[in-house]
Every structure is written in C-alpha cells, then in structure tokens.
C-alpha positions as CSV (number, residue, x, y, z in Angstrom):
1,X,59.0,-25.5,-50.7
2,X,56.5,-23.8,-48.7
3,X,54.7,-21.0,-50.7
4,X,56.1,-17.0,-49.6
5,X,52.4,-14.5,-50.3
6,X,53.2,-11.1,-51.7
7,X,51.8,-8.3,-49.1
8,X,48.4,-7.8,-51.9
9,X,48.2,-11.6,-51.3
10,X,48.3,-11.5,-47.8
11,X,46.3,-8.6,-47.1
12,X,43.0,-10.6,-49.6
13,X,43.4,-14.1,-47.2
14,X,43.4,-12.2,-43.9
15,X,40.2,-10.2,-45.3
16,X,38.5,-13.6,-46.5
17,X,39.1,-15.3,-43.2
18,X,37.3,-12.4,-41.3
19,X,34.5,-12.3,-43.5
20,X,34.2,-16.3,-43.1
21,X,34.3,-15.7,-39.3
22,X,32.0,-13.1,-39.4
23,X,29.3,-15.0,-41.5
24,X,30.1,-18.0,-38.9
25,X,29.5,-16.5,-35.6
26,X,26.1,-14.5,-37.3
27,X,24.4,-17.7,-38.8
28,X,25.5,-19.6,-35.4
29,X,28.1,-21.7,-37.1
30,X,25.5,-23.6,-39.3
31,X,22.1,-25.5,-38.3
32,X,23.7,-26.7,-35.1
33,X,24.7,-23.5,-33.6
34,X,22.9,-21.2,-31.0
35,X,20.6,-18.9,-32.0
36,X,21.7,-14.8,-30.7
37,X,19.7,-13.8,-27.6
38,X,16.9,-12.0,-28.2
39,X,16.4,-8.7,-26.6
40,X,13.2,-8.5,-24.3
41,X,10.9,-6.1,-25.0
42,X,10.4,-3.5,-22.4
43,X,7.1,-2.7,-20.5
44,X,6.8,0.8,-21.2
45,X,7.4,0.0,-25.2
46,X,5.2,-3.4,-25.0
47,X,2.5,-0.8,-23.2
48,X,3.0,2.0,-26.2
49,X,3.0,-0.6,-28.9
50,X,-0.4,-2.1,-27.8
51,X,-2.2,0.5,-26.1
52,X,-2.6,-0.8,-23.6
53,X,-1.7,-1.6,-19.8
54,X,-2.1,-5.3,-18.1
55,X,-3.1,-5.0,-14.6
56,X,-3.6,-7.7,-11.9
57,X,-5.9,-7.2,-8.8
58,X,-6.3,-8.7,-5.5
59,X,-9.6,-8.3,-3.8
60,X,-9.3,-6.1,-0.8
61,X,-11.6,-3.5,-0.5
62,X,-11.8,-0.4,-0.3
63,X,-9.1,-0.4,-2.7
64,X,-9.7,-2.9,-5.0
65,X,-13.7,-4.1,-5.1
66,X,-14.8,-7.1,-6.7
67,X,-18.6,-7.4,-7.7
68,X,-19.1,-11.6,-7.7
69,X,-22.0,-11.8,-9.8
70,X,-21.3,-9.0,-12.9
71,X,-16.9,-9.3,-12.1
72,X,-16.4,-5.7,-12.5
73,X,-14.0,-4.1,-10.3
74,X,-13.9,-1.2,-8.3
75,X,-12.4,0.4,-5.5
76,X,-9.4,3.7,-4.8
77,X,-6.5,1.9,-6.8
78,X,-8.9,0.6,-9.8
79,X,-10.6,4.1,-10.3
80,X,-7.5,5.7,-10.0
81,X,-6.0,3.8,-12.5
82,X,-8.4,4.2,-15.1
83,X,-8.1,7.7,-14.7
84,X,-4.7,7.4,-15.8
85,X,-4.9,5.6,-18.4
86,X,-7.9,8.1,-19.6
87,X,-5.4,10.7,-19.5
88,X,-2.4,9.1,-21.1
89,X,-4.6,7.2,-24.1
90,X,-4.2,3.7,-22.6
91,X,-6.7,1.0,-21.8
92,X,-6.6,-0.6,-18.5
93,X,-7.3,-4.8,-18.8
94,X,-7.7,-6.4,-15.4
95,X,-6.1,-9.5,-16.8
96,X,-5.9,-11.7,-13.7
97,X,-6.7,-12.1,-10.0
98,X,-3.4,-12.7,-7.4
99,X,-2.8,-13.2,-3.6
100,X,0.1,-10.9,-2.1
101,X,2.4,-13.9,-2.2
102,X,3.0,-13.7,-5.6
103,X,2.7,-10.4,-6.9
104,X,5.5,-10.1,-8.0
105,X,6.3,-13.3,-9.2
106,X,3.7,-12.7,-12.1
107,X,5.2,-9.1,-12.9
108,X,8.7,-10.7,-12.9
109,X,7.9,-13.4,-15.3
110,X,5.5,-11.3,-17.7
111,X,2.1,-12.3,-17.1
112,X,0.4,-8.6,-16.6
113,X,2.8,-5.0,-16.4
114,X,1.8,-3.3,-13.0
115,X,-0.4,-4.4,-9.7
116,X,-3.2,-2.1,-10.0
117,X,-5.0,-2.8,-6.4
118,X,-2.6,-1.1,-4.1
119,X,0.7,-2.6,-2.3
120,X,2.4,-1.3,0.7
121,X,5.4,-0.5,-0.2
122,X,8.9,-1.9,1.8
123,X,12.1,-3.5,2.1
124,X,11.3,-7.2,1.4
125,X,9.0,-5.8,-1.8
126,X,11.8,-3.9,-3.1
127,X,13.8,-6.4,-3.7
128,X,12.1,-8.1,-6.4
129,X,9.9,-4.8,-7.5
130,X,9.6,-1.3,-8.0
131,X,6.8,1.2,-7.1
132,X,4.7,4.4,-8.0
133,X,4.7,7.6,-5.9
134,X,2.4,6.3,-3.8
135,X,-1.6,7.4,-4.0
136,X,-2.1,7.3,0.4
137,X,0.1,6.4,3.2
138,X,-2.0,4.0,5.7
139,X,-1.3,2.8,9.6
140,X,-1.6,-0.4,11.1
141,X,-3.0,-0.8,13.9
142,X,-3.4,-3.5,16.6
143,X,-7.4,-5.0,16.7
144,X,-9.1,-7.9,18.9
145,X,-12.5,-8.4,20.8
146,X,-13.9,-5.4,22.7
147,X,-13.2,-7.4,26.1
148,X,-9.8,-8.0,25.7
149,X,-7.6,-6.6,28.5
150,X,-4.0,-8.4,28.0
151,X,-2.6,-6.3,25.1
152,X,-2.2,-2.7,26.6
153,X,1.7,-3.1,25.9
154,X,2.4,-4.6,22.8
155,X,5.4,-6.9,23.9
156,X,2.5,-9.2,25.3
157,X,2.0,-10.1,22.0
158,X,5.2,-12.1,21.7
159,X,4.0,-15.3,23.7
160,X,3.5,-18.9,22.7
161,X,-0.1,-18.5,24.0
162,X,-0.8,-15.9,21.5
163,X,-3.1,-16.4,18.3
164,X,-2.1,-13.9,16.0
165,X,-5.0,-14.0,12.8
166,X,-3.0,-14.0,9.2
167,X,-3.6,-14.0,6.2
168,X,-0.7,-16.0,4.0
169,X,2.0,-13.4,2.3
170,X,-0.3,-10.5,3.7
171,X,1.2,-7.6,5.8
172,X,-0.1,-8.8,9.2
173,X,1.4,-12.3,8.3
174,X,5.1,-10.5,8.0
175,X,4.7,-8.4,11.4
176,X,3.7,-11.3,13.4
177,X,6.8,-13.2,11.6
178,X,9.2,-10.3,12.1
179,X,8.1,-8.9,15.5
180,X,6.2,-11.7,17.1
181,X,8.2,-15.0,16.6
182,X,6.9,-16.7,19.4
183,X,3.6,-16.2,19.0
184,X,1.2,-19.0,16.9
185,X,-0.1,-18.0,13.4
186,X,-4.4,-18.8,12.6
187,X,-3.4,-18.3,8.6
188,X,-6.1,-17.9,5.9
189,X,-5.2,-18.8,2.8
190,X,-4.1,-16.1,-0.6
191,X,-7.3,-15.3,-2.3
192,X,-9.5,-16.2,0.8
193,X,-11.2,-13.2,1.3
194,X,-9.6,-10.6,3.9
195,X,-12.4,-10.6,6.0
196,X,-11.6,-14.2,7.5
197,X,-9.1,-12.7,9.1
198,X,-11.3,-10.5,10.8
199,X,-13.5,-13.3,11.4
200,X,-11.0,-15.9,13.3
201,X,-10.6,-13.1,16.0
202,X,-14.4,-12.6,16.5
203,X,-14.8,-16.2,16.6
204,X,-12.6,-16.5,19.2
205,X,-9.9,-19.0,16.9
206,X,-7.4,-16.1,16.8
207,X,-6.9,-13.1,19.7
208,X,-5.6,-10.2,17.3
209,X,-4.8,-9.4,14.4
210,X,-3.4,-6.2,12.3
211,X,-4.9,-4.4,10.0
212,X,-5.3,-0.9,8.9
213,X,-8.7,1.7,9.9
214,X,-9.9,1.1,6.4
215,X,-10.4,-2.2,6.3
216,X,-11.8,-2.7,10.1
217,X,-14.5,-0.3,9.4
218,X,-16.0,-2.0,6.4
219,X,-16.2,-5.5,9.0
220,X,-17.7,-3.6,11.5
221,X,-20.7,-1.5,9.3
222,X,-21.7,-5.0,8.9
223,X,-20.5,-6.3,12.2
224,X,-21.0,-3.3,14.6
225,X,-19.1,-3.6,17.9
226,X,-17.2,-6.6,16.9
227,X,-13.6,-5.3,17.6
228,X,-11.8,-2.4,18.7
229,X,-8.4,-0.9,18.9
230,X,-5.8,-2.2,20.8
231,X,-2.7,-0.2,22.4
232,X,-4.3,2.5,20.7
233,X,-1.3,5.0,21.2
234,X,1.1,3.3,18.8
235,X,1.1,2.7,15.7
236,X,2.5,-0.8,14.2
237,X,4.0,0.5,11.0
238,X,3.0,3.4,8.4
239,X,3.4,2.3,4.8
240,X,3.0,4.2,1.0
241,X,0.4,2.5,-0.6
242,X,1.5,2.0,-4.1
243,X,1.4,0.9,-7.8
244,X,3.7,-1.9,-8.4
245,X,5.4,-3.1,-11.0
246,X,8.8,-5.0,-12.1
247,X,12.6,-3.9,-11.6
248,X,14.2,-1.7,-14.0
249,X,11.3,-0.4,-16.0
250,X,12.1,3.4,-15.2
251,X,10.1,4.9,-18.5
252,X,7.1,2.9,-17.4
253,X,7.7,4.0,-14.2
254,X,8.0,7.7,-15.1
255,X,5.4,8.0,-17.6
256,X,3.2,6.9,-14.3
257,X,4.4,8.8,-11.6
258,X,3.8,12.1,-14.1
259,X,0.1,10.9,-14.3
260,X,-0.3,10.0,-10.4
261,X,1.1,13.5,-9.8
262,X,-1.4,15.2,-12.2
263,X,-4.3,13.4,-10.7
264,X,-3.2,14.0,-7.4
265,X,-2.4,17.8,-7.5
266,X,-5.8,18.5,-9.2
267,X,-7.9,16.9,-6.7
268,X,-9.0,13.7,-8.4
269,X,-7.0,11.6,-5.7
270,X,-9.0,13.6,-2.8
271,X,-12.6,12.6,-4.7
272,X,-11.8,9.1,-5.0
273,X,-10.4,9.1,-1.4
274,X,-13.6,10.9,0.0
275,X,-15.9,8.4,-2.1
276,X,-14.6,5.5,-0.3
277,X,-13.5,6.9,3.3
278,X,-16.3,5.4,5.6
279,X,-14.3,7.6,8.9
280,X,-12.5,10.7,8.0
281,X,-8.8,10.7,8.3
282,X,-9.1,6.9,7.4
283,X,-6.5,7.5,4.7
284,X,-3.3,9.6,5.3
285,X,-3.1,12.0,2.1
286,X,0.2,12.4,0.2
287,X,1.2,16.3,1.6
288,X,1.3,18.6,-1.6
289,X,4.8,20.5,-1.7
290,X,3.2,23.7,-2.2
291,X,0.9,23.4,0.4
292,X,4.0,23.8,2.9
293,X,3.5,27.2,4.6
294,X,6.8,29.4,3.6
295,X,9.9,29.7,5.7
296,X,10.1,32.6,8.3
C-alpha cells in the first residue's frame, strides 16, 4: 500500500529535491558536465584594471610614422593618443603592426583594444566596429601622371583599359571596387608600404590612383612633379578620420571621446595638425560648436 506524506512531510522532500537540483545544475551535474560560461571582460574595465591601453598601428604617414631602424612611432594619430592617455593616467603600448584588411579582425578577437593610427570611418567599417569622434575629416582625390589628358570626367575611369593602383583592403582599393567595376586593379599588398601605390602610377604600371592631399605631398617633396590632380573639381568621398575600436564597448568609447574633445577644444589637435601639414588646409578641422557665429 503506497505510502500517503503528511503536508510537513511533503513540504521537507519538495525542498530537498530543489536543493539537489540546484547543487546539480551549479557543479554541472558532476565531472562530466559543462562548465558555466564565463563572462568576458570588458575593454574599458580590462584598460582600468591594467593601466593601460593596447594599440595597433599601420604605417601611413603622416598619421602614423614608423622609424625602421630605432621602431618608434610617430605621426597625428600616435601623438594624439599619447596625449590622451597622459591625461587620463593610461599608458599607450603599440603592441602590433596591421594592414587595413584586418583591423578589425584583431580588435574583434582581443589581440590589442583600439587602432591608434587613424581609420576612415564608413558603412562597411561599422559593421564589425565602432569609432571615436573623429580627430580630422580628409578628401580623396583623383591623382595620375602630370601628362594625362583622359580623366577630366571621372566616368572614364570605369573602362576595362583602366589601371586603377591599390593597395589591398585600403580605401582606394574599395572605390575602385564600388565605383569602377570594370576597370583592372595593379594591387600592393597590406603592410607594403603606401607609397607603392604611388609608385605603380609613376611607373607607368597603373594610370591613377586615389588618395588624399596628405599623403600625395609627402611622395612628391621627394618626388617633385611626379603627379598631379585629376578632375580637380570633385571630390571622390570626404571621410572622419577616426579611432577605432570593437562593437559595444560604449564606456571605452566614452571615456575617449571626453579626452579627444578636451584635446581638441584646447588647441592641442591644431598643434599636432600644424606640425605635420606640409600644404595648409591639407587636413579638414573638426568645426568647434562655439565657434558658430550666433543666429540673427
């Protein structure tokens, strides 16, 4: 006959059986079980914990400047950088040297916290990662040999005959993608320096290429008369020129974006900016709000 429980009785199994279950599911039902997941540790508490920020770099001045014999870096996005983490009591340690291409692959999987040489911010980028206010805006423009006469329109460029100088992953490399399908690609390698770009137009292996002011002057102090500016009147695209770092982190992000505004409302921006301009007006500034003159 089966055995009737009093309600006392009942009420000490039920509270056994939970407490069996609960010591079950915690312990991950013995040796075998799975362990809980662990909960990954933010940037912005992995940066406050140590002290310190790990950036990445790709050489491409006059942003990011590497010396080849000491390997000390400088350039707008390094110094910049180091003057925020002066101000906010965090060392800056230039971990590890990347091509555009994969950027973000290293923030995403935890190798270094932030890109500190400067990205141009857009819609592919922000898919898979997230950016500072940005420290500059900068054009692109359209560049090949000072003889050449066939690109006054820039629909020309979409031709099969067309040699369009790339560099892999690199901005010029998505435009000529994007805008230029039919045209043929003369690519450069990630980590090849950027001025093989330049090079495979003056050597006659590519016609054009694109490229902002910047980067074009620093070619031609060395290589004076080299190229000039094509369809002069337009533009290609305007992009922020950013910090970048991974998805999601919004206190990292917002502990930086209070120091880029410091830095940039007290003039230290406008110092680094002037240090490295070789052509005024090479870098479009980031407009202060309270330099707008007041409504009428």
């Amino acid at each position: 006959m089966p055995r009737i429980l009093d309600r006392r009785s009942l009420i000490t199994s039920v509270a056994s059986a939970v407490v069996v279950i609960a010591i079950t599911v915690t312990s991950g039902c013995g040796s075998g079980g799975q362990k809980p997941a662990q909960v990954s540790e933010s940037v912005y508490d992995r940066v406050i914990r140590t002290g310190v920020i790990r950036a990445s770099y790709t050489n491409y001045p006059p942003y990011c400047l590497k010396d080849q014999n000491s390997g000390k870096l400088s350039g707008i996005f390094v110094e910049a950088l180091e003057e925020v983490g002066r101000r906010l009591s965090l060392r800056i340690d230039w971990t590890e040297e990347v091509g555009f291409g994969t950027i973000f692959e290293g923030l995403n999987s935890g190798r270094y916290d932030i890109f500190g040489a400067g990205v141009w911010k857009n819609s592919t980028r922000g898919k898979v990662g997230d950016f500072s206010k940005p420290l500059m805006f900068n054009v692109i423009k359209l560049w090949g040999r000072p003889n050449e006469k066939r690109f006054t329109e820039l629909s020309a460029l979409n031709a099969p005959d067309v040699r369009i100088a790339t560099q892999d992953g690199a901005i010029e490399d998505v435009i000529a993608k994007s805008d230029y399908p039919k045209a043929a690609r003369v690519s450069v390698p990630q980590l090849t320096p950027w001025s093989e770009v330049l090079l495979n137009v003056t050597s006659k292996k590519a016609d054009v290429t694109f490229a902002e002011p910047a980067a074009v002057n620093i070619y031609l102090e060395r290589n004076p008369g080299a190229l000039r500016e094509l369809a002069p009147t337009k533009p290609l695209r305007v992009f922020a020129n950013c910090y970048a770092f991974r998805l999601g982190e919004e206190k990292f992000k917002s502990m930086l974006d209070a120091a880029l505004d410091e830095i940039v409302n007290d003039g230290t921006v406008e110092r680094i900016l002037r240090k490295y301009e070789h052509v005024p007006g090479e870098f479009y500034r980031v407009a202060k709000p309270y330099d707008n003159p007041p409504a009428k």
